[in-house]
TORKOL-630446 format. One line per 3 residues: their letters; for each residue x, y, z of C-alpha. Coordinates in steps of 0.001 Angstrom, whole numbers, padded with zeros to 6 digits. Layout:
residues N
A> X,Y,Z | ... $
//
This chain:
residues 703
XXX> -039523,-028338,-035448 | -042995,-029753,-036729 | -045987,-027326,-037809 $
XXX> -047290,-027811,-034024 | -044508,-025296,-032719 | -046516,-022237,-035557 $
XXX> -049778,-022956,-033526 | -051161,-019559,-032091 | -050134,-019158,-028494 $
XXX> -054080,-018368,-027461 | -054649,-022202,-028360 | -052675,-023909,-025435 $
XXX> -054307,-024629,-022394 | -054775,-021765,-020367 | -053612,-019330,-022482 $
XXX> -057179,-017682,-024299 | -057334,-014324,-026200 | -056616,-011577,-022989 $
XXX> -053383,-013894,-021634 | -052381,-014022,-025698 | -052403,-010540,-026338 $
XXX> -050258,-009696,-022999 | -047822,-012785,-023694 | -047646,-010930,-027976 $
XXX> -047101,-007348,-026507 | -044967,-007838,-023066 | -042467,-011041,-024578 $
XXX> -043198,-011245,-028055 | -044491,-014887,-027661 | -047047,-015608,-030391 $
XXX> -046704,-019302,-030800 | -045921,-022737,-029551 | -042497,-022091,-030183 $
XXX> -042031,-019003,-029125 | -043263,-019994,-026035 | -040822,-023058,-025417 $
XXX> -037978,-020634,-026551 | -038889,-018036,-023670 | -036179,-019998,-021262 $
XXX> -035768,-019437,-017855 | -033174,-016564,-016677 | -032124,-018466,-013311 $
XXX> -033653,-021305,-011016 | -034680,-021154,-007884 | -034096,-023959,-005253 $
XXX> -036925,-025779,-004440 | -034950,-028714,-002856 | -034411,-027457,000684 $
XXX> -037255,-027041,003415 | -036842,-024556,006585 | -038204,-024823,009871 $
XXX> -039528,-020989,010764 | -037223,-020927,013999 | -033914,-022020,011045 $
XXX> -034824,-018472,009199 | -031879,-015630,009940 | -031006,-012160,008545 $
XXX> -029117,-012905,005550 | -031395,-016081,004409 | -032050,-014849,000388 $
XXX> -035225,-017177,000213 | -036674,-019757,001862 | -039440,-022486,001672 $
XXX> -041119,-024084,004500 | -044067,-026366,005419 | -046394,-025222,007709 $
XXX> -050056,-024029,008214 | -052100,-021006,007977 | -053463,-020658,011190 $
XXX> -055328,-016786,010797 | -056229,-014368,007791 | -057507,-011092,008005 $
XXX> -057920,-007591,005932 | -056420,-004788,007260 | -057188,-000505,006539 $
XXX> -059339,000440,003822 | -058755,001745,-000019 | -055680,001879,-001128 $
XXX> -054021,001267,002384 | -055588,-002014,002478 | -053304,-005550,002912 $
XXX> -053911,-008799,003721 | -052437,-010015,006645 | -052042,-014235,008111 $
XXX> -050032,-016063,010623 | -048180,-019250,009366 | -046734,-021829,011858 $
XXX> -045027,-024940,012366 | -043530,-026617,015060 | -040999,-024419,015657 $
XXX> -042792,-021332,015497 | -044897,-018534,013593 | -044329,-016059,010736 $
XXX> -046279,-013384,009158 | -047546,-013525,005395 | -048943,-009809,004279 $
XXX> -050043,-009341,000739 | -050315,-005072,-000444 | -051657,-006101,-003918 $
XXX> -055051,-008492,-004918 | -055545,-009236,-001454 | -059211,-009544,-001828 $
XXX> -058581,-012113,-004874 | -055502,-014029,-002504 | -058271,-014097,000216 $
XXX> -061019,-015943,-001341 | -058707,-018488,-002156 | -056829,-019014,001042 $
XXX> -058034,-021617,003589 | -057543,-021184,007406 | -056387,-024425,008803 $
XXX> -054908,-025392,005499 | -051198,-026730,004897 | -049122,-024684,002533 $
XXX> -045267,-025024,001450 | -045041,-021618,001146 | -041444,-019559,-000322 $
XXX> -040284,-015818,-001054 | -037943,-013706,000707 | -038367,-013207,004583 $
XXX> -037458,-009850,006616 | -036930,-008865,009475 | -038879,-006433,011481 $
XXX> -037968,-006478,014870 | -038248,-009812,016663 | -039809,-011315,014037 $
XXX> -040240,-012023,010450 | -042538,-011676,007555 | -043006,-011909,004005 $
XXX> -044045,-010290,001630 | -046323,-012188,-001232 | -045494,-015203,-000941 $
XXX> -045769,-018339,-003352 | -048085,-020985,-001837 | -049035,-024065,-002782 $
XXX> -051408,-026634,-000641 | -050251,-029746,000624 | -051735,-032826,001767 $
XXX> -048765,-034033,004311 | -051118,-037465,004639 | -050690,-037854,000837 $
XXX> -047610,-036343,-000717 | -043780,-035763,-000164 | -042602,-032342,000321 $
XXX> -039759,-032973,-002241 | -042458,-034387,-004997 | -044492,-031101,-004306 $
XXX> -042389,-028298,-003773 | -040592,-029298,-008034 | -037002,-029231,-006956 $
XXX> -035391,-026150,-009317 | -037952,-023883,-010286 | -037602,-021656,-013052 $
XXX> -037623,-018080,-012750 | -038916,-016156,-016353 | -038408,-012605,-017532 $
XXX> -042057,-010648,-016755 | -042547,-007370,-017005 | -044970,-005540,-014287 $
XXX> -048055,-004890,-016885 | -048069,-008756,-017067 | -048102,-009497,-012990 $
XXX> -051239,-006591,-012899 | -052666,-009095,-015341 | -052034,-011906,-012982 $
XXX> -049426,-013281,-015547 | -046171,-013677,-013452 | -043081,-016669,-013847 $
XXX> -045553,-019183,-012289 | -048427,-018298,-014469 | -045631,-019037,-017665 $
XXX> -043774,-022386,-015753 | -047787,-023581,-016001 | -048237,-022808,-018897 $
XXX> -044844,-024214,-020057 | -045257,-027322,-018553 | -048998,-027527,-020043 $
XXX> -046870,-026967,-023747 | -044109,-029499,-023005 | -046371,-032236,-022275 $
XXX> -048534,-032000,-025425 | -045176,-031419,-027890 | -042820,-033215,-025964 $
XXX> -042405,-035968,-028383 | -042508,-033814,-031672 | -039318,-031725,-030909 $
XXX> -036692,-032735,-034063 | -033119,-033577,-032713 | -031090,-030676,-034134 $
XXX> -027773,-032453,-034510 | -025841,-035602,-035841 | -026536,-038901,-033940 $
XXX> -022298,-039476,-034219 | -021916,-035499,-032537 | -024461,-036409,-029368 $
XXX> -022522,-039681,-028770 | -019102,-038542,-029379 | -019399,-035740,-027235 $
XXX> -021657,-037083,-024424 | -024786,-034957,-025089 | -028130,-035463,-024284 $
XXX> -030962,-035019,-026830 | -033157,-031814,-027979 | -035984,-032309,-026932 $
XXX> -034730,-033651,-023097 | -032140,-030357,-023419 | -035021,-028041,-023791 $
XXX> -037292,-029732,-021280 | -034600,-029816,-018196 | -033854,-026114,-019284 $
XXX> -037223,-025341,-018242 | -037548,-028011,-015554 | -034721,-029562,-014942 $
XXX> -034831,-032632,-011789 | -031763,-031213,-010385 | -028649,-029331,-010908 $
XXX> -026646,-032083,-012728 | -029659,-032013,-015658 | -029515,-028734,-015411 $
XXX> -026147,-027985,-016218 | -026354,-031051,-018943 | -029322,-029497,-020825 $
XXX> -027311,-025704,-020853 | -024268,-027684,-022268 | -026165,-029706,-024808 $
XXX> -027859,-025920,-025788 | -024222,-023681,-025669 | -022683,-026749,-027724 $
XXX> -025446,-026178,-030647 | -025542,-022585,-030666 | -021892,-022033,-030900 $
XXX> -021495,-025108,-033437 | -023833,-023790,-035855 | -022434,-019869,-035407 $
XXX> -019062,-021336,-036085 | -019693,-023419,-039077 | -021331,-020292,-040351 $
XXX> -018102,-018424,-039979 | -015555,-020740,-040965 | -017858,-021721,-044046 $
XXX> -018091,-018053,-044930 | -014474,-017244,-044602 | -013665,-021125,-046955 $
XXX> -016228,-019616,-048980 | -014552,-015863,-049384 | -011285,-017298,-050283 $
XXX> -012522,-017597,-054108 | -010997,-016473,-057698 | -013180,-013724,-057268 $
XXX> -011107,-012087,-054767 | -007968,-013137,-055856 | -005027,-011060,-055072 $
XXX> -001545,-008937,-055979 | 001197,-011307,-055720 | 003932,-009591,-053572 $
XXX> 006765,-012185,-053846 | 010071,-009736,-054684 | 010879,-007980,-051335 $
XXX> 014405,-006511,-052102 | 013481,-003558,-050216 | 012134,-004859,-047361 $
XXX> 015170,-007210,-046656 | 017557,-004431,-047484 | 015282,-002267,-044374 $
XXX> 015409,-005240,-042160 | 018691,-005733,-042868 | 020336,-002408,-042825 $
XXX> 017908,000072,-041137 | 015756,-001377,-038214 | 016263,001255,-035474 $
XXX> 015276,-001149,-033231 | 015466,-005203,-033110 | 011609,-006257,-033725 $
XXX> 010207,-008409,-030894 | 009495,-012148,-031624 | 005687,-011319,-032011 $
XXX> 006710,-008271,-034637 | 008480,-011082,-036869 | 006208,-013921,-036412 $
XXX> 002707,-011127,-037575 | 005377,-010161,-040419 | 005839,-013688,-041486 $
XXX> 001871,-014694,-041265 | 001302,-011152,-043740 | 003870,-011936,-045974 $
XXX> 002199,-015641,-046351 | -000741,-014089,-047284 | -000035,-011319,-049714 $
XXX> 002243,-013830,-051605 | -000563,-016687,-051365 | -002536,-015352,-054523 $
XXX> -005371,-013934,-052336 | -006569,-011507,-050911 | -005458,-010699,-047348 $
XXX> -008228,-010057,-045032 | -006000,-009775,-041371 | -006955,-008111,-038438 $
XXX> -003664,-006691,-036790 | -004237,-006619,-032521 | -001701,-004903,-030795 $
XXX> -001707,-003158,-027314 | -000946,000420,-027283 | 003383,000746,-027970 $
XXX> 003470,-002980,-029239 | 004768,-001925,-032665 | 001976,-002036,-035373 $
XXX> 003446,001001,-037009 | 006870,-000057,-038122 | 004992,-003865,-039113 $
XXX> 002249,-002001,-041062 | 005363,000349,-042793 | 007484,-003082,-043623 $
XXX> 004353,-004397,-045306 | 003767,-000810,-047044 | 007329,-002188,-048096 $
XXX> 006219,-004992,-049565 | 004175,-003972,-051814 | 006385,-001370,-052888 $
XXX> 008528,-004004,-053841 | 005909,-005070,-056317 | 004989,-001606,-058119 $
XXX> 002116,-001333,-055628 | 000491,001534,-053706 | -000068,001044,-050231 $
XXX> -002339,003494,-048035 | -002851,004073,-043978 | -006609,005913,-043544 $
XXX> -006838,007029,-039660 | -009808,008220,-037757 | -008505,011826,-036999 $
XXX> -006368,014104,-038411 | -004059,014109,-035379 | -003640,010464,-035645 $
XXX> -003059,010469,-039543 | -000539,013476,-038908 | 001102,010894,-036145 $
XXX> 001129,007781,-038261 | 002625,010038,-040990 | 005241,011160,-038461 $
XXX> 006370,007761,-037537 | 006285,006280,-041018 | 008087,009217,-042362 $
XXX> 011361,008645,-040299 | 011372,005012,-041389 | 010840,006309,-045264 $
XXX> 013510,008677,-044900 | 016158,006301,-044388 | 015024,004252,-047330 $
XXX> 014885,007256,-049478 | 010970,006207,-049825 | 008716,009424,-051077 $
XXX> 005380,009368,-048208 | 002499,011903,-048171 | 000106,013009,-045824 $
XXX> -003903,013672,-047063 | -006292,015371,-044811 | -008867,017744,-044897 $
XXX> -005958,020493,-044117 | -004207,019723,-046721 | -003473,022622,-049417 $
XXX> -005211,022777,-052553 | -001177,022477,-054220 | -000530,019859,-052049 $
XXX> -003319,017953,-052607 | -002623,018297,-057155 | 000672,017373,-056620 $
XXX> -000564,014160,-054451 | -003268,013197,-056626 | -000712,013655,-059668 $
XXX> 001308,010985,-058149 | -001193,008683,-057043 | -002157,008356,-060847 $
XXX> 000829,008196,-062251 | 001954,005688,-059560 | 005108,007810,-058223 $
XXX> 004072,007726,-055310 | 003740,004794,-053398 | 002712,005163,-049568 $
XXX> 000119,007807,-048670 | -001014,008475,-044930 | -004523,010210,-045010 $
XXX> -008032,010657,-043369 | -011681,010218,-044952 | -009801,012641,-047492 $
XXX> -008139,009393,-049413 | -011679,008249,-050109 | -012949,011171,-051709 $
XXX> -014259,010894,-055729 | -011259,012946,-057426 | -008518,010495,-055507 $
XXX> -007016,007604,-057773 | -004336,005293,-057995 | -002566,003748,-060234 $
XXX> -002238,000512,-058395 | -003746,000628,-054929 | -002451,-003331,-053188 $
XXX> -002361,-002768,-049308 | -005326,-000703,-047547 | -004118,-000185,-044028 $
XXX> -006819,000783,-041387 | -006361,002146,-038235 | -008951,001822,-035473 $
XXX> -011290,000064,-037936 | -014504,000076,-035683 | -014414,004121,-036050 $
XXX> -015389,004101,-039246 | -018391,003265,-040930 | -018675,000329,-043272 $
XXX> -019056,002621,-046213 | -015795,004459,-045454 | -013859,001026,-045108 $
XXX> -015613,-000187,-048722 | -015034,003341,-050796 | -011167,002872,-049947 $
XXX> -011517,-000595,-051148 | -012733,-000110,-054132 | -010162,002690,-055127 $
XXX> -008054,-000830,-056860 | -008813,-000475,-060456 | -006552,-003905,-060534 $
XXX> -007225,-007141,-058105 | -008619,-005645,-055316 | -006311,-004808,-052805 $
XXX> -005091,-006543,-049465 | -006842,-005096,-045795 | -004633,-005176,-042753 $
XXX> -007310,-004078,-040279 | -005627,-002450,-036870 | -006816,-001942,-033471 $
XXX> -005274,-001156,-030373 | -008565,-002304,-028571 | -007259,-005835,-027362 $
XXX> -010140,-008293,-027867 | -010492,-011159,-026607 | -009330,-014261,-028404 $
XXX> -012746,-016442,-027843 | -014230,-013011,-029044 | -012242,-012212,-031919 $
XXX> -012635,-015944,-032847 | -016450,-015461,-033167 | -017049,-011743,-033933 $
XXX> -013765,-011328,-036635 | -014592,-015146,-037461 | -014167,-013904,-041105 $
XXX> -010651,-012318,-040581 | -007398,-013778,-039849 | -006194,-012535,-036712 $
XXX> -003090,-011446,-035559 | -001624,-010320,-032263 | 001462,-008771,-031347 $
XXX> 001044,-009843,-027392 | 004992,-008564,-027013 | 006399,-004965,-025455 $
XXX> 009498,-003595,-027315 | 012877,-003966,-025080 | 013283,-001811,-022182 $
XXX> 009622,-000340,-022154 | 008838,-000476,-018483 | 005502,-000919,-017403 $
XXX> 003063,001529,-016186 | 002710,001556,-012469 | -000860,002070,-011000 $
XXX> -002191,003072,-008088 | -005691,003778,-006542 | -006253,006450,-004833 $
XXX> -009199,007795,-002402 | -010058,011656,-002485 | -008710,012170,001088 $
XXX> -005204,011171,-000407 | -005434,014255,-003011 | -002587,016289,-001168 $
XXX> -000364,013505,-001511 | -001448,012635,-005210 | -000950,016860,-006166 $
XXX> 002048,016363,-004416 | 003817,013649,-005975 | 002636,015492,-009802 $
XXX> 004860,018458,-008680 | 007410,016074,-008254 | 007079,014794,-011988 $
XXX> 005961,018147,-013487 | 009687,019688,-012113 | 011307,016586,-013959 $
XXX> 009907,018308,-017251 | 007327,016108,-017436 | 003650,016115,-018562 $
XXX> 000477,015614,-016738 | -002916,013987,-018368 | -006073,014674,-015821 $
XXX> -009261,013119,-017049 | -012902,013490,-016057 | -015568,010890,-016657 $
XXX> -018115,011957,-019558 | -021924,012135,-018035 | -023913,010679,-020752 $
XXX> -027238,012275,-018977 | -025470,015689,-018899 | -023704,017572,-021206 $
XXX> -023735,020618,-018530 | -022796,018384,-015623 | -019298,017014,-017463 $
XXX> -018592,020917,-017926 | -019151,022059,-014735 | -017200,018669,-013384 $
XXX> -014125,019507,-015621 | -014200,023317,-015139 | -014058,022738,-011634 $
XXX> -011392,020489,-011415 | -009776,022896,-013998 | -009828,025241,-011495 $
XXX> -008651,023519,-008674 | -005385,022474,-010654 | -004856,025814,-011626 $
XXX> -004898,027029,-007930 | -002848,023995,-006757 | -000225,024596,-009632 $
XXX> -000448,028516,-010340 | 003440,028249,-011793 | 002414,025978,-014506 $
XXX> 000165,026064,-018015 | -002949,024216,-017910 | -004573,022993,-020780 $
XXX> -008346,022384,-021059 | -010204,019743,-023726 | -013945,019068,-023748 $
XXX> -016934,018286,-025689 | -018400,021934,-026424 | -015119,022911,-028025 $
XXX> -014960,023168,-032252 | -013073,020418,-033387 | -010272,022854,-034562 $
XXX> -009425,024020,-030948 | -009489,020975,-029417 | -006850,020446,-032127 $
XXX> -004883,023323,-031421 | -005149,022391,-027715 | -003603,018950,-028005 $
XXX> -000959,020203,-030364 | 000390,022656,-027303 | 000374,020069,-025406 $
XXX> 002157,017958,-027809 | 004675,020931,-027847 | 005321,021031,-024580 $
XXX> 004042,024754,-024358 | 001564,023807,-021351 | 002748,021333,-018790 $
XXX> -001004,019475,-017391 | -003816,018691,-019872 | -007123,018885,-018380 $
XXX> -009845,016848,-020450 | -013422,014630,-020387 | -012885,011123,-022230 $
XXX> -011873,013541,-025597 | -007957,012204,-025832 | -007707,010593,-028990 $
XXX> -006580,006984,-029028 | -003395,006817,-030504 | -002124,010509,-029657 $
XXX> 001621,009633,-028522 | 003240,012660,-026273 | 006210,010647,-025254 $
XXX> 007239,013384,-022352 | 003722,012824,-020866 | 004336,010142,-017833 $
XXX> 001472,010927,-016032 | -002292,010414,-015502 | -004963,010825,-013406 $
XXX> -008201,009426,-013910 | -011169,011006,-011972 | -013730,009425,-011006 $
XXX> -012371,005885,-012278 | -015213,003612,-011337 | -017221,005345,-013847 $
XXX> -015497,004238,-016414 | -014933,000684,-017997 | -012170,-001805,-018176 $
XXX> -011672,-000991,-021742 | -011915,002693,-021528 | -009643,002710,-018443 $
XXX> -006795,000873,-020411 | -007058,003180,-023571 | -006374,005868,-021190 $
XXX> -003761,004771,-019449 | -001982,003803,-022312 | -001741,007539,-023593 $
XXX> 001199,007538,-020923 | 004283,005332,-021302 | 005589,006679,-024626 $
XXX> 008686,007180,-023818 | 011776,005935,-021528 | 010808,007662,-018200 $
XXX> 008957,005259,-015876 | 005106,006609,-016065 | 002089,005888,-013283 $
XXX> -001701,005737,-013929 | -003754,006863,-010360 | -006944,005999,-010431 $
XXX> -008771,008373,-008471 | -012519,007095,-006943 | -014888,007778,-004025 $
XXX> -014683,005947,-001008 | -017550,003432,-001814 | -017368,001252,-004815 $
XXX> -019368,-001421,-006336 | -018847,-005071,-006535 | -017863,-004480,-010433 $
XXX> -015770,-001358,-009393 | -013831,-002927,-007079 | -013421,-005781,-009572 $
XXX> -012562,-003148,-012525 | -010060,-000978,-010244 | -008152,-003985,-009071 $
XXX> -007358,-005601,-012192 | -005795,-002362,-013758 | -003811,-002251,-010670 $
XXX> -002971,-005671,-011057 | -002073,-005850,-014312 | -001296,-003509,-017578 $
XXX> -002014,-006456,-020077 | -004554,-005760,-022429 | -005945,-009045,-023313 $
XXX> -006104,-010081,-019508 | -008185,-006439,-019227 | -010041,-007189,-022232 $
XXX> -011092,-011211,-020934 | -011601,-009568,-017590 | -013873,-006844,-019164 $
XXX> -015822,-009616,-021618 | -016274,-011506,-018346 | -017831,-008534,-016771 $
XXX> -020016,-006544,-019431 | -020517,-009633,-021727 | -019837,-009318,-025438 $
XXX> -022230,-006848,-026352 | -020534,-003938,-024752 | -016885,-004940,-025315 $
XXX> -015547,-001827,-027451 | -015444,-002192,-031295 | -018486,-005210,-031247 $
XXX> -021490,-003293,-030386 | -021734,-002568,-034650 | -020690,-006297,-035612 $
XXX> -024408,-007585,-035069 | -024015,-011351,-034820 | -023648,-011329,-031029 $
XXX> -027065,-012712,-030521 | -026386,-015678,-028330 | -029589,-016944,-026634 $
XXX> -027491,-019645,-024493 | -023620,-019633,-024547 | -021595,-016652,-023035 $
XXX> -018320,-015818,-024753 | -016648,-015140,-021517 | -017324,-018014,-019382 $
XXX> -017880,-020628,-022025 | -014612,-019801,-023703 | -013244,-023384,-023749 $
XXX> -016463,-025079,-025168 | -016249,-022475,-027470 | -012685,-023358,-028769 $
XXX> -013344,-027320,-028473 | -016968,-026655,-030805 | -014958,-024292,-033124 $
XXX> -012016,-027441,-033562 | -015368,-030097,-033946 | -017033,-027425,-037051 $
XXX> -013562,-027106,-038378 | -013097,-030917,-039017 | -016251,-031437,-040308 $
XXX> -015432,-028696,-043149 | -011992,-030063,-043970 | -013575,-033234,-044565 $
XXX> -016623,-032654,-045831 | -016581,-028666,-047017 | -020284,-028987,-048668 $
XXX> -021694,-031021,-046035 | -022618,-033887,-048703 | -021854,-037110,-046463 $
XXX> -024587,-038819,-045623 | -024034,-038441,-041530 | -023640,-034275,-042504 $
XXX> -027357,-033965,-044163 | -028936,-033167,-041130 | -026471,-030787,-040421 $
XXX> -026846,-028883,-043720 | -030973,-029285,-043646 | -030315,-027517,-039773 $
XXX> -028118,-025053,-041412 | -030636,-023886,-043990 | -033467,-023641,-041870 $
XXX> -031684,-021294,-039600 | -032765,-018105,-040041 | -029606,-015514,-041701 $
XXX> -029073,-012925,-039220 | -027000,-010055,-040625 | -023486,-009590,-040039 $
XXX> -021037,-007145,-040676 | -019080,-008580,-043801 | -015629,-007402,-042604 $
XXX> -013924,-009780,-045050 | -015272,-007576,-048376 | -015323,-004628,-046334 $
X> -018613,-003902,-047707 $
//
């Protein structure tokens, strides 16, 4: 855009030094441009005209021609309104104003015609409204249609700018006012071939119907022209970034002799990998024999199998006089990861250690010892791998677990810990993300998914449950606590109250204890030291206590495979995401395990929404699109730290197809042209360097 779109908001028509300062402070609009960027939210439908006698009970808004046949002041002080009768043919309505009625007075005209609008209620027989928008009309002179402006937009104000008289009409004027003077200066922002090929319509008509569009056919062409640039220019940034990434600078280890590994998959499995195990296995090996380095981002619902892929990789590099090493969150999940690994080492005769703050100080020589010396070749660990004094001889895989738990730091000093080519990152997560998500936020990262159950797991079956069915729900936990089985019950956290979630969980503590006084009831919250909420889990683990009482404080990850049960309290407080996570710390082992979702007897739109789909389904990336589509990106769980989720215009949730088809159109364009030098590319790259950098989490260099 031209010079014109820096001029100082208090220039334009209308505007002056008080409106200026309000429009700086309130949106942050201090020029031309800022101004034209401050897009409607919604639109309101100007197109349709009531009679008064047409208006009912659940009517949202209306709009209607008529005239104001009396206007008068009512009580004094602050209990003053303004009060006038509005008719048409049909009938009469009352208009009352709380706020400025003396200024709304002076310029209201008995006998006048109006098309007024806003949002009618009822009081009785009749109904009224409450400040409404009017605008005169000469019915001798004018259409209603030409007058009324078909969709009208609707703008973010806050209520310090309607005391100042500045509301969403006040900015349409003063938007309208800007479009007509710069209209004609507004720079077309992509590729004559890219607006014909894909039927779009130009900049500057895409950012005028935004703000004004004639109906809801421009409307819906001007968001699609605005989406389509957005997520075009976010994508070539990616896939430019991740070309750019694959240089000699971060070349790899070669891992190309795998005697080992075939002799394990030959001889050992203890369990025949599912097709999505062996075609994730296939896509690492490509990499880590490719001559880079592997940046892969492993996505696996919880009891897909990422261990025993992560330990065959661990294999490969073994294979190749390479270290590999697994860093977890939590000591109880590095202590679990060790577990698992260990019994698949053990039948390989394959030396594996476990690091952790715990560990003992002769422990810990004889592990660094090896490290060095490169003995020893898989290490499970905590933040403890990452500390100063640990070293390898030849560190090739870094395997993280629940990546968005630790802080970029963490992820970089366990990088670094190569003294050779740096080593290769298999990021995992058993957060499912969406694809359209993963595809923009983990642009950077190849992505993985293991979207397959191991043989003969059976599925979790849900219910929801209301709190008059309690008897029946204690009831049927007897049943599954006499099997020998284990019990999870979980209590929302209260983000406004520490003391609240305590006195929540101790009373429900309490209950269970009286409604199961032959049975050991374990209790985890948030005021407990880290150690006993340790100790706690690991009796449970044991088996020495038979229900687990907790707030949101189970680890992801902890696998108790006699646990088959567990109740979630209060389950519309809690989100899609977190709701799955939880469930998922049932259904370990063979038994057939539930999930009840317990809830009050009213529920939200969203919570009725959120409940159903985890009764409907136990998929995680149907959770996780169902979740995107309700919270939007920024909340999903693991994204809130990857910072590039700034989208003005698209929605990664609902645009999910043009984002795929723009990602395939940037794509192309690289293949064939991967510095943008054509001459049909230039304006392209000119757009692409004007566009201002916003910082993004580097996963790629883990840095």
């Amino acid at each position: 855009m031209n010079n014109i779109f820096d001029t100082k908001i208090e220039f334009l028509k209308g505007v002056g030094a008080v409106r200026a300062e309000i429009l700086n402070k309130e949106l942050g609009v201090y020029t031309f441009g800022d101004l034209l960027e401050q897009y409607p939210f919604r639109h309101e439908d100007r197109t349709h005209f009531y009679k008064i006698n047409e208006v009912v009970s659940d009517t949202a808004y209306v709009q209607m021609i008529g005239r104001l046949t009396f206007v008068n002041s009512i009580g004094e002080g602050r209990s003053k309104r303004l009060v006038a009768t509005f008719s048409d043919e049909t009938g009469e309505m009352e208009f009352v104003w709380f706020r400025g009625a003396k200024w709304v007075e002076k310029s209201l005209k008995v006998g006048m015609w109006y098309i007024a609008y806003g949002k009618p209620q009822r009081y009785g027989f009749k109904f009224s409204i409450s400040h409404p928008e009017l605008d005169e009309y000469d019915p001798n002179t004018a259409t209603p249609q030409a007058t009324s402006g078909g969709l009208a937009p609707v703008y973010h104000t806050s209520e310090k700018m309607k005391t100042k008289k500045v509301d969403s009409r006040v900015l349409a004027k003063l938007t309208r006012t800007l479009l007509e003077k710069v209209y004609h200066t507004i720079s077309e922002t992509l590729p004559e071939y890219l607006i014909k090929e894909h039927n779009l319509i130009s900049k500057g008509l895409a950012v005028a119907w935004t703000h004004f569009p004639k109906n809801a056919e421009t409307l819906d062409q001007a968001k699609k022209r605005l989406k389509f640039e957005e997520l075009f220019y976010l994508q070539l940034k990616i896939i430019a970034s991740k070309v750019g990434k694959r240089t000699d600078k971060y070349r790899g280890q070669i891992f190309t002799i795998i005697p080992t590994f075939n002799d394990f998959f030959n001889n050992h499995l203890p369990f025949d990998l599912t097709g999505a195990q062996k075609r994730v296995i296939r896509e690492i090996y490509n990499d880590m024999r490719s001559g880079y380095q592997m940046n892969r981002l492993l996505q696996g619902d919880v009891g897909s199998g990422k261990t025993i892929v992560a330990f065959m990789c661990m294999l490969m590099a073994l294979d190749n006089d390479a270290q590999s090493a697994l860093m977890a969150p939590t000591e109880i999940l590095a202590q679990q990861h060790y577990n698992g690994l260990k019994e698949f080492a053990d039948a390989m005769g394959v030396t594996i250690e476990l690091l952790t703050g715990s560990s003992k100080t002769k422990t810990r020589r004889r592990i660094d010892e090896t490290l060095r010396d490169g003995s020893l070749k898989i290490i499970v660990g905590t933040h403890a791998l990452i500390e100063d004094k640990v070293d390898f001889y030849n560190l090739g895989l870094c395997v993280i677990d629940e990546q968005h738990r630790f802080g970029v730091a963490q992820r970089a000093a366990l990088w670094k810990k190569s003294s050779k080519a740096k080593p290769h990152m298999l990021v995992m997560t058993a957060t499912p993300i969406p694809r359209t998500l993963a595809m923009t936020v983990y642009g950077d990262l190849e992505v993985s998914v293991i979207d397959e159950l191991p043989a003969g797991r059976k599925p979790i079956i849900t219910w929801h449950k209301f709190e008059k069915g309690r008897l029946r729900v204690f009831g049927f936990l007897k049943e599954q606590v006499e099997l020998g089985r284990q019990v999870y019950i979980v209590y929302p956290l209260i983000e406004e109250s520490e003391t609240l979630d305590y006195q929540n969980l101790m009373s429900g503590y309490e209950s269970v204890t009286r409604a199961f006084p032959d049975y050991k009831v374990s209790v985890v919250h948030g005021r407990m030291k880290a150690a006993d909420k340790d100790a706690e889990m690991q009796r449970f683990a044991e088996g020495k206590t038979e229900i687990m009482v907790a707030t949101t404080v189970i680890e992801v990850g902890v696998n108790i495979p006699n646990s088959t049960v567990m109740i979630i309290e209060n389950a519309e407080k809690f989100g899609l995401a977190q709701l799955h996570q939880l469930r998922g710390r049932v259904g370990r082992g063979g038994e057939q395990s539930y999930c009840i979702l317990m809830t009050g007897d009213k529920l939200s739109k969203d919570g009725k929404v959120r409940i159903k789909t985890m009764v409907d389904t136990t998929d995680g990336f149907k959770i996780a699109d169902a979740d995107l589509k309700l919270r939007g990106p920024g909340d999903i769980e693991g994204t809130q730290q990857s910072g590039i989720l700034d989208l003005r215009h698209a929605d990664i949730g609902a645009d999910a197809a043009l984002l795929q088809e723009v990602r395939g159109i940037a794509e192309k364009i690289l293949d064939e042209d991967p510095d943008l030098q054509k001459e049909e590319n230039q304006l392209i790259k000119h757009q692409q360097s004007l566009l201002v950098k916003k910082s993004s989490t580097n996963w790629s260099r883990i840095s």
